[in-house]
C-alpha positions, 0 to 999 in steps of 0.5 A, spaced: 733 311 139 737 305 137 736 300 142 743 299 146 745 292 150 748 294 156 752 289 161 754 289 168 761 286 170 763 285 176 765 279 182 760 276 187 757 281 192 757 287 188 750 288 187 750 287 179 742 284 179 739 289 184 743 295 180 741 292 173 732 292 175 733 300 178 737 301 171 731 298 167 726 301 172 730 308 170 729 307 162 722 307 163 722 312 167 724 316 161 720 312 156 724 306 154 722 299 154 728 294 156 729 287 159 734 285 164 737 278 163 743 274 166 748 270 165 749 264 165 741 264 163 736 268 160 734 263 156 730 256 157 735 252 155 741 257 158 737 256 164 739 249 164 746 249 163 747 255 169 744 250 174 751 245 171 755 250 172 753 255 179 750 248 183 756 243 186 763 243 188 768 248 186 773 243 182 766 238 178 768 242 171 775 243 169 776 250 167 776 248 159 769 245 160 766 250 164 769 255 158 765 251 153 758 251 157 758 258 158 758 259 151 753 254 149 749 257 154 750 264 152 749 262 144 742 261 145 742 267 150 744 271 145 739 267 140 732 266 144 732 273 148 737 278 147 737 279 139 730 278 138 729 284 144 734 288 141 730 287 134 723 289 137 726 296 140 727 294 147 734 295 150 737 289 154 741 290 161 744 283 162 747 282 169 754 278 166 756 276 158 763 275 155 767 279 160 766 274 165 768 268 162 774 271 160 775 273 168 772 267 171 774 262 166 781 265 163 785 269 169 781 266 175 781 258 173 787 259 166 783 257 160 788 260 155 786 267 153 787 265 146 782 259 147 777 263 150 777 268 144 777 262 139 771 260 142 768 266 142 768 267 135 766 261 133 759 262 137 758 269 137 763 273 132 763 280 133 757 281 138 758 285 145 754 291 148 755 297 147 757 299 154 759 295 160 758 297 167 764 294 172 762 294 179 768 294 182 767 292 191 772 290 196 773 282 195 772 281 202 766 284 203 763 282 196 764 275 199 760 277 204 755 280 202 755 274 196 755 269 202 749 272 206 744 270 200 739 265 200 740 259 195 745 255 193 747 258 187 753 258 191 760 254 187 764 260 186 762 263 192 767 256 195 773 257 191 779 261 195 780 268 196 786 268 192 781 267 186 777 271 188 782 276 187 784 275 181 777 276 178 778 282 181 783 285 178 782 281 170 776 285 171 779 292 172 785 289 166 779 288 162 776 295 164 782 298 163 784 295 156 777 297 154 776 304 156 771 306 150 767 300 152 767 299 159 766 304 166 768 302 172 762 303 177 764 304 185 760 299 188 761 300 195 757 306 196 749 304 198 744 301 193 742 309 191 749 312 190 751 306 186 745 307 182 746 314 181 753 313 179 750 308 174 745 312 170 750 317 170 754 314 165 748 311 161 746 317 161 752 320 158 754 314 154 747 314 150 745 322 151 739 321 155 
């Protein structure tokens, strides 16, 4: 079977990490090897630039510039961890990729939707997943659930609800313009039912 990359959208608090290790613990259960990734992250170098842009003060980047060091970032993600998985037969299960510059970065902070397409070209032309999965949860109780999470990876957890909002609603937009593309997945359900409603789709998508 052709590997597929699969990508879990969604705003704070919805449970894209702890879904994305049940969906990989899923697949080998049916005897296929994966990796789960992040953005931005999942690779050394990206790695290092996630600490730029998840540590800090809301307003530290202004929008453009936190477009261009998502993309940076997600240039060697692309390149060290998720082409050579692919390339060696391994699904790869990435826990946010372009959707969410263009929600966080474009709708939510106005970076020009153009600017952001332009970017994107140039880094990584025509390369996307095969299926994204849009957790989609109440922004309140996302934020609360975001909020009771030790560390502090904490900088977009700080911006105002109405941002929040807006993320919200780009990535249903985003879902719904993109329909061949993306499912939205209700992830207000305990971890179990949204993995079911998850595997359900994977299941589908790909005749598992």
């Amino acid at each position: 079977m052709t590997p597929q990359f699969i990508t879990l959208e969604g705003g704070e608090g919805t449970g894209k990490s702890t879904q994305a290790k049940r969906l990989a613990a899923k697949l080998g259960e049916h005897g296929i090897a994966s990796i789960v990734t992040r953005e931005p992250g999942g690779s050394p170098g990206a790695e290092q630039i996630r600490d730029l842009l998840v540590h800090g003060e809301p307003g530290r980047w202004s929008a453009l510039t936190e477009t261009l060091l998502v993309f940076a970032a997600r240039v060697d993600h692309v390149e060290k961890t998720i082409k050579p998985a692919l390339a060696s037969g391994k699904w790869v299960i990435s826990d946010r990729f372009t959707d969410s510059t263009y929600a966080y970065q474009g709708v939510a902070r106005g970076t020009d939707r153009e600017i952001i397409r332009r970017v994107q070209s140039a880094a990584i032309g025509d390369f996307k997943p095969a299926l994204t999965l849009m957790l989609d949860l109440p922004v309140s109780v996302g934020l609360e659930r975001a909020n009771a999470r030790p560390g502090s990876e904490n900088r977009f957890e700080q911006f105002d609800t109405a941002f929040h909002e807006k993320l919200r609603q780009a990535f249903l937009d985003i879902a719904r313009k993109h329909g061949d593309r993306c499912v939205v997945i209700d992830a207000s359900g305990g971890e179990d039912q949204v993995a079911e409603l998850i595997w359900q789709s994977v299941s589908k998508r790909f005749s598992l």
